[in-house]
C-alpha positions as CSV (number, residue, x, y, z in Angstrom):
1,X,-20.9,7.8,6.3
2,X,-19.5,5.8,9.2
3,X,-15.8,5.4,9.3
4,X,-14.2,2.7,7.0
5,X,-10.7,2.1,6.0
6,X,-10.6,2.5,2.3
7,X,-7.1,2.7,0.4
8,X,-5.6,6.1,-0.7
9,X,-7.2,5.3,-4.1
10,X,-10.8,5.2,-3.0
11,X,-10.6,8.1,-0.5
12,X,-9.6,10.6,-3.9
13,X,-12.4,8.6,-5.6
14,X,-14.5,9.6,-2.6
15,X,-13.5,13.3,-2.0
16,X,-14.5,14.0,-5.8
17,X,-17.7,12.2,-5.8
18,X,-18.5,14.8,-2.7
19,X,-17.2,17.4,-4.8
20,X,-19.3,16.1,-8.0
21,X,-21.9,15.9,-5.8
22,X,-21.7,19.9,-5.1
23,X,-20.5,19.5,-1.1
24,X,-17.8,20.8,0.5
25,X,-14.6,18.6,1.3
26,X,-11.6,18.6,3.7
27,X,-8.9,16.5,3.1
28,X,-7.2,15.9,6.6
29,X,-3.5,14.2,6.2
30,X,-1.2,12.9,9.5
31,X,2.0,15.2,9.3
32,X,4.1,13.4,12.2
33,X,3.3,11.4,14.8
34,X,5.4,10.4,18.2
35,X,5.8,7.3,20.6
36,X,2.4,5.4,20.3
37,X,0.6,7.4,17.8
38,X,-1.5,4.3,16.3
39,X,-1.9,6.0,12.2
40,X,1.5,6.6,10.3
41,X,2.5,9.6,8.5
42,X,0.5,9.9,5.4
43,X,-2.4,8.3,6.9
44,X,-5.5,10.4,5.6
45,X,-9.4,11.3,6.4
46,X,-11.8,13.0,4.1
47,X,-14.7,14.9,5.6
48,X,-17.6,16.8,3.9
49,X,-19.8,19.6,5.3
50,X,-22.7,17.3,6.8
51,X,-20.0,15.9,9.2
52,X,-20.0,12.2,6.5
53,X,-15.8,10.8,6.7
54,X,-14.3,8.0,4.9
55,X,-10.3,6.8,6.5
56,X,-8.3,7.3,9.7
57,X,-6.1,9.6,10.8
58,X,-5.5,8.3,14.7
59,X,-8.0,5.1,14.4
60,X,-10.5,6.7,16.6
61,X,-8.5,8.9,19.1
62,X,-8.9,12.4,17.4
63,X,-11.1,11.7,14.9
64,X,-13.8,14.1,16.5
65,X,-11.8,16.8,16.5
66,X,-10.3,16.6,13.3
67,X,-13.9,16.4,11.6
68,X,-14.6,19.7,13.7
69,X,-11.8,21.5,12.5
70,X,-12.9,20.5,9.0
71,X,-15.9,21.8,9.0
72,X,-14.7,25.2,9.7
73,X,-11.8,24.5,6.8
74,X,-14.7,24.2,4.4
75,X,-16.5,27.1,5.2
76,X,-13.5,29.4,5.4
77,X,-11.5,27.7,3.2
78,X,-8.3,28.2,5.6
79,X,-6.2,25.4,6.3
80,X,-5.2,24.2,9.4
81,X,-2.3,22.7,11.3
82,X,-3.5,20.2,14.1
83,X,-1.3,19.3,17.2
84,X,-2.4,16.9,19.6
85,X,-0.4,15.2,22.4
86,X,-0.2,14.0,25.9
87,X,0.1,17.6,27.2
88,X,-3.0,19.1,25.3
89,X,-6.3,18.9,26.9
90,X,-8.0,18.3,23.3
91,X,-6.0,15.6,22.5
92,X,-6.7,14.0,26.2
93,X,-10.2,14.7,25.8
94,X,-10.4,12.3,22.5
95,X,-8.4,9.8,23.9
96,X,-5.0,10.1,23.0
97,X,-3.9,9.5,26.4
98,X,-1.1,6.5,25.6
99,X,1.8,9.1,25.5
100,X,1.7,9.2,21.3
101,X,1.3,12.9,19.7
102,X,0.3,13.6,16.1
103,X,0.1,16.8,13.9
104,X,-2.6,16.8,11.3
105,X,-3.2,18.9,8.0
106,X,-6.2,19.7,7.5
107,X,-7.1,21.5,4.1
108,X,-10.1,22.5,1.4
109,X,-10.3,20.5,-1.7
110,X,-12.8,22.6,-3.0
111,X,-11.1,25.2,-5.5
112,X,-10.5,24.3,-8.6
113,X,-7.2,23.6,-8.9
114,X,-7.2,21.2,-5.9
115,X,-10.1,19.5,-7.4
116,X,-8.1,18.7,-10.8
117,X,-4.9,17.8,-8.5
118,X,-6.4,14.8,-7.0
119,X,-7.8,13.7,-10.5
120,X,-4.4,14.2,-11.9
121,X,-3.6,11.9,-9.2
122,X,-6.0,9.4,-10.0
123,X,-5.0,8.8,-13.2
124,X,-1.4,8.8,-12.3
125,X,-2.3,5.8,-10.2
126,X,-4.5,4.4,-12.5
127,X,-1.5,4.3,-15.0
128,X,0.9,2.5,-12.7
129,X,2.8,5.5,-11.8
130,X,4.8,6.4,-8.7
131,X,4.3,9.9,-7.5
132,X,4.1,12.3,-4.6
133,X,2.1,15.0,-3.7
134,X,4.1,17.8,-2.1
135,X,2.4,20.3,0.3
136,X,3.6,23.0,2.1
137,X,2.3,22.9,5.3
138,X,1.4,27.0,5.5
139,X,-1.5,26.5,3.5
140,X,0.2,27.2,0.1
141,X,-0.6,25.2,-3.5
142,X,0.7,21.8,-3.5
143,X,1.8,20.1,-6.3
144,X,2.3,16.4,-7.7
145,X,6.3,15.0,-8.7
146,X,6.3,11.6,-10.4
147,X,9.6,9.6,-9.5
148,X,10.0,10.4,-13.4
149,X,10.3,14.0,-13.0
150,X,12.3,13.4,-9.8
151,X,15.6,15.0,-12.1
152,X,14.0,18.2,-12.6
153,X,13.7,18.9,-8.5
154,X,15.7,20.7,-6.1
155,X,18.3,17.8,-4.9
156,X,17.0,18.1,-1.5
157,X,13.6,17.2,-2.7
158,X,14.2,14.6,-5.5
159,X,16.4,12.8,-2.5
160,X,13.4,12.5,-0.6
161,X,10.8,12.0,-3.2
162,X,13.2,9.1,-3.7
163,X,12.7,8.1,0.2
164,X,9.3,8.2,0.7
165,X,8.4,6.2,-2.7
166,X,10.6,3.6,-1.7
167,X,9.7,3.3,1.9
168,X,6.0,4.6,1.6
169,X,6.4,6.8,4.3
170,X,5.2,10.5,4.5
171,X,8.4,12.6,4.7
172,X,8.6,16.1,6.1
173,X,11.2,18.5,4.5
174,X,12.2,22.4,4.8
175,X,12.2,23.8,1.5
176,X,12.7,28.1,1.2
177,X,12.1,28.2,5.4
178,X,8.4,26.1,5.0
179,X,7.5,22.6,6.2
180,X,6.2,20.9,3.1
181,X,5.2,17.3,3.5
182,X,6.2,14.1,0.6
183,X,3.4,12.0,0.7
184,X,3.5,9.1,-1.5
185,X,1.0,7.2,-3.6
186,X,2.6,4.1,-4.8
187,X,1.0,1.3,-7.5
188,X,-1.0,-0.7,-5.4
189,X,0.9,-3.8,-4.1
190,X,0.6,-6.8,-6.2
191,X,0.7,-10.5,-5.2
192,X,0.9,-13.3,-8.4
193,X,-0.2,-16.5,-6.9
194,X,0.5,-20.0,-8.6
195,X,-1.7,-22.6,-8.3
196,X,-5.4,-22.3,-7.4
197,X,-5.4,-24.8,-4.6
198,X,-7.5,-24.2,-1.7
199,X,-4.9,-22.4,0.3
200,X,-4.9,-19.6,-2.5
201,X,-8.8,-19.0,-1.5
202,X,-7.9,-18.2,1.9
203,X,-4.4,-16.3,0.3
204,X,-6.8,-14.5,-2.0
205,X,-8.4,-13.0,0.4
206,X,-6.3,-12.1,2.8
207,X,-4.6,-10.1,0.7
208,X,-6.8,-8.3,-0.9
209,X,-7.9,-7.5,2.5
210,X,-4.0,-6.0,3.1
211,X,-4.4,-3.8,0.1
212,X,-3.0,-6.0,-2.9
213,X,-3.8,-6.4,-6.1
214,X,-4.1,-10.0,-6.6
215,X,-3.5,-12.6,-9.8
216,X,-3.9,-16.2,-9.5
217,X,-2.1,-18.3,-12.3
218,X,-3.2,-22.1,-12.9
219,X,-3.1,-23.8,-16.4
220,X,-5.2,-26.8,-15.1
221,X,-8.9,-25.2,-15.9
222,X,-10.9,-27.2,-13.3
223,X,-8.9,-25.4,-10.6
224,X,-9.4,-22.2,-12.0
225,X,-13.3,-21.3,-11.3
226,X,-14.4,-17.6,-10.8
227,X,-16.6,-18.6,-8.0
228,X,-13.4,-20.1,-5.7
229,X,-11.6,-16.3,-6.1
230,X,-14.1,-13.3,-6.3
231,X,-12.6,-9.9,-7.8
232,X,-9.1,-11.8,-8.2
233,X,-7.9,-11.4,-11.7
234,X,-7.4,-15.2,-13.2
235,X,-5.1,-16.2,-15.5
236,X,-5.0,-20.0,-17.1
237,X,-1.7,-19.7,-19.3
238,X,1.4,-21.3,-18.1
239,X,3.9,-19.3,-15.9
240,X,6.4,-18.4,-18.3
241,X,3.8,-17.0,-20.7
242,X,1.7,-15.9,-17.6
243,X,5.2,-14.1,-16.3
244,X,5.9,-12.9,-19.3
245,X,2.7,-10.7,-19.3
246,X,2.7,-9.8,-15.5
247,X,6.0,-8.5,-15.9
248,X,6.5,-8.5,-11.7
249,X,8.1,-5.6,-10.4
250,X,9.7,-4.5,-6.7
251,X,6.3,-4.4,-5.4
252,X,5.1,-7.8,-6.2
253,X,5.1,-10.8,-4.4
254,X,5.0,-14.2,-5.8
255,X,3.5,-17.3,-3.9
256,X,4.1,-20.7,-5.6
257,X,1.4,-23.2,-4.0
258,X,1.3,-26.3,-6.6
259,X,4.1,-28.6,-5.7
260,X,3.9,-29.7,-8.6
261,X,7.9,-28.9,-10.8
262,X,6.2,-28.6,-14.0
263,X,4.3,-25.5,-12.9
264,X,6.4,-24.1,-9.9
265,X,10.0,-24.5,-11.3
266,X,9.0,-22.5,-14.7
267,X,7.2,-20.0,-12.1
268,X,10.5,-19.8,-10.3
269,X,13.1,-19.6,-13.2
270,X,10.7,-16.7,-14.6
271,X,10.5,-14.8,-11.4
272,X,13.7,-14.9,-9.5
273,X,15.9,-13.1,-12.2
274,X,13.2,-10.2,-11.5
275,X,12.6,-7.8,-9.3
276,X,10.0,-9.2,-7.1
277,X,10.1,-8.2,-3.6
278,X,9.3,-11.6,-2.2
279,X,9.2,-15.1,-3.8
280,X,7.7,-18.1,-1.5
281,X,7.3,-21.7,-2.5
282,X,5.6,-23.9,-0.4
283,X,6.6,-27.2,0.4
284,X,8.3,-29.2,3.0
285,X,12.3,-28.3,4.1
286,X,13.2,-32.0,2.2
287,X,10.8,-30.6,-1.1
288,X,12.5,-27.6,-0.9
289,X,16.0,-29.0,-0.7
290,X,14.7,-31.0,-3.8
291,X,13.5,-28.0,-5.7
292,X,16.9,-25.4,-5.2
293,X,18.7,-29.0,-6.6
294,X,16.7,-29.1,-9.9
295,X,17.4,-25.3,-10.4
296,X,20.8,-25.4,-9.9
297,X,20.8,-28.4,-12.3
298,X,18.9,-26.2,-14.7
299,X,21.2,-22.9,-14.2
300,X,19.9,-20.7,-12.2
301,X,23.0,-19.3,-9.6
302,X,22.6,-19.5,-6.1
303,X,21.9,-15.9,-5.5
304,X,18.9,-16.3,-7.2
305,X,17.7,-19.5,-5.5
306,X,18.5,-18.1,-1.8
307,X,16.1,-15.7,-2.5
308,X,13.0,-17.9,-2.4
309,X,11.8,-18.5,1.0
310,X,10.7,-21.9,0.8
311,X,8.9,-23.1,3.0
312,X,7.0,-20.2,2.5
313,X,5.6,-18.6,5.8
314,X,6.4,-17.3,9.1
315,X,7.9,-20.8,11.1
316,X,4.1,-20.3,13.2
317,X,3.3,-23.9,13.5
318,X,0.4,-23.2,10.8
319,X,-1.4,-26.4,10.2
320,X,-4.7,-25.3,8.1
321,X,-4.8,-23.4,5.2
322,X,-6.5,-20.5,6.4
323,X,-3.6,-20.5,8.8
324,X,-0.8,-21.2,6.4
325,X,-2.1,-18.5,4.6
326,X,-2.0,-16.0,7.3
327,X,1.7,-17.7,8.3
328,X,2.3,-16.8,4.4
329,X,1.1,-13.0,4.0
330,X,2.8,-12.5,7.7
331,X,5.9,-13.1,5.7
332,X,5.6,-11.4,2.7
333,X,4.6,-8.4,5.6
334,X,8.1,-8.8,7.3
335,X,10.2,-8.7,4.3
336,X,8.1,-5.9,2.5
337,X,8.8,-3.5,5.9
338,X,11.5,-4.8,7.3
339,X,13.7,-5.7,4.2
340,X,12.1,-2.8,2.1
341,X,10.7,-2.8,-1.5
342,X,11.0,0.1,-3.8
């Protein structure tokens, strides 16, 4: 298998398909990482014992390596602790030469137990569910915490449980003298667009692309047609009913594309009361003046209405859709790292 970047989701799908399949598997996990390092914390590789990988844990620079070292964790069933950097002749030898360093776990997913850990965390995700997997980073068991069962940890670590699902970052902690990473596995992202217009097909796919989960909701049915949004999830209700169903949480973005008030300012009065970690209208600055006047008018207080970003996107100069679209999920980017969603 030649390297790909599937989500977190379809690497566990892959590692027990290997496993079904009766080969042996290493699951390879970036522990920390300094100065140019290009693959965060978290960041993970599986690898079976004909040398096949699916993910990234460097995006090319110690990949080699990293696959060799599996290979012996599968046969021995030890697992390892990687370090590469600027002063290590490995690491210089597969290319990190940019003055980055990166540790990387490496371990065997082939017992039993490991095997019905990652399943466990498959249908954890599969149910919506934010959890971590905790390992110790000496090669002992790991284990999976929901933010649910965050109450019945050690403060230290329900603090940052708490941390890395909120940031989705891979945290390192010292628990009884061992370094155990926090890895999180967050709900996939969601976006809810409204209005199936043809900057949503460009939207559509971008996003999917960037890992979301994507809705489009457009009462007007000759809009709507499967063929313009392939594996988008449509919905032809109006938004308050639509809304009402969604149910958009902190990581959900909204996109409200129509211009039209009878669709966008329903959209708008059902989402900014919510959670929703970005809300973006589209329009001119003289439409969107227009639009925060008829919500006031209807209620809605002006903590609420600064929260839309309208005109949606990134000030870029955008002029085609492909390019507002890209000016658009460039935003929704910056306020989902920068401003932080839990």
């Amino acid at each position: 298998m030649s390297q790909s970047a599937p989500d977190a989701e379809d690497l566990i799908a892959i590692a027990l398909a290997w496993r079904a399949a009766g080969q042996g598997v290493a699951l390879a996990t970036v522990v920390e990482t300094w100065g140019s390092a290009p693959r965060a914390a978290g960041s993970q590789m599986v690898c079976n014992a004909t040398g096949g990988f699916a993910g990234s844990v460097s995006g090319g620079c110690v990949e080699v390596a990293v696959i060799e070292a599996a290979q012996q964790v599968i046969v021995t069933g030890r697992a390892q602790l990687l370090s590469f950097g600027v002063s290590d002749e490995q690491a210089w030898s597969v290319g990190l030469a940019c003055g980055g360093r990166i540790r990387v776990f490496v371990e065997s997913i082939g017992a039993a137990d490991r095997q019905a850990e990652l399943q466990s965390l498959q249908a954890l995700r599969a149910a919506g569910q934010a959890v971590a997997r905790i390992t110790p980073l000496d090669g002992g068991p790991s284990w999976l915490l929901s933010r649910d069962d965050a109450g019945k940890a050690p403060a230290a670590l329900a603090q940052v449980l708490r941390d890395a699902l909120a940031t989705d970052r891979a945290l390192l902690l010292l628990l009884d003298g061992v370094e155990h990473l926090v890895a999180p596995f967050n709900p996939p992202l969601r976006l809810v667009v409204v209005g199936a217009v043809h900057i949503a097909e460009f939207l559509c796919r971008m996003a999917r692309i960037a890992g979301y989960q994507v809705t489009v909701v457009d009462p007007r049915a000759a809009f709507l047609r499967p063929e313009r949004f392939p594996d988008v999830r449509l919905v032809g209700d109006w938004p308050r009913q639509a809304f009402d169903a969604l149910r958009p949480d902190a990581r959900t973005a909204v996109v409200l594309l129509t211009h039209d008030p009878k669709i966008d300012d329903p959209a708008l009065e059902s989402v900014l009361p919510g959670p929703a970690f970005y809300v973006g209208a589209l329009g001119s600055t003289r439409t969107h003046a227009r639009r925060v006047e008829r919500l006031a008018g209807q209620g809605l207080p002006a903590s609420q209405l600064a929260r839309i970003h309208g005109p949606a996107g990134l000030p870029v100069g955008a002029r085609t859709p492909a390019e507002i679209a890209i000016s658009v999920l460039a935003q929704m980017t910056q306020v989902l790292r920068q401003g932080g969603a839990a």
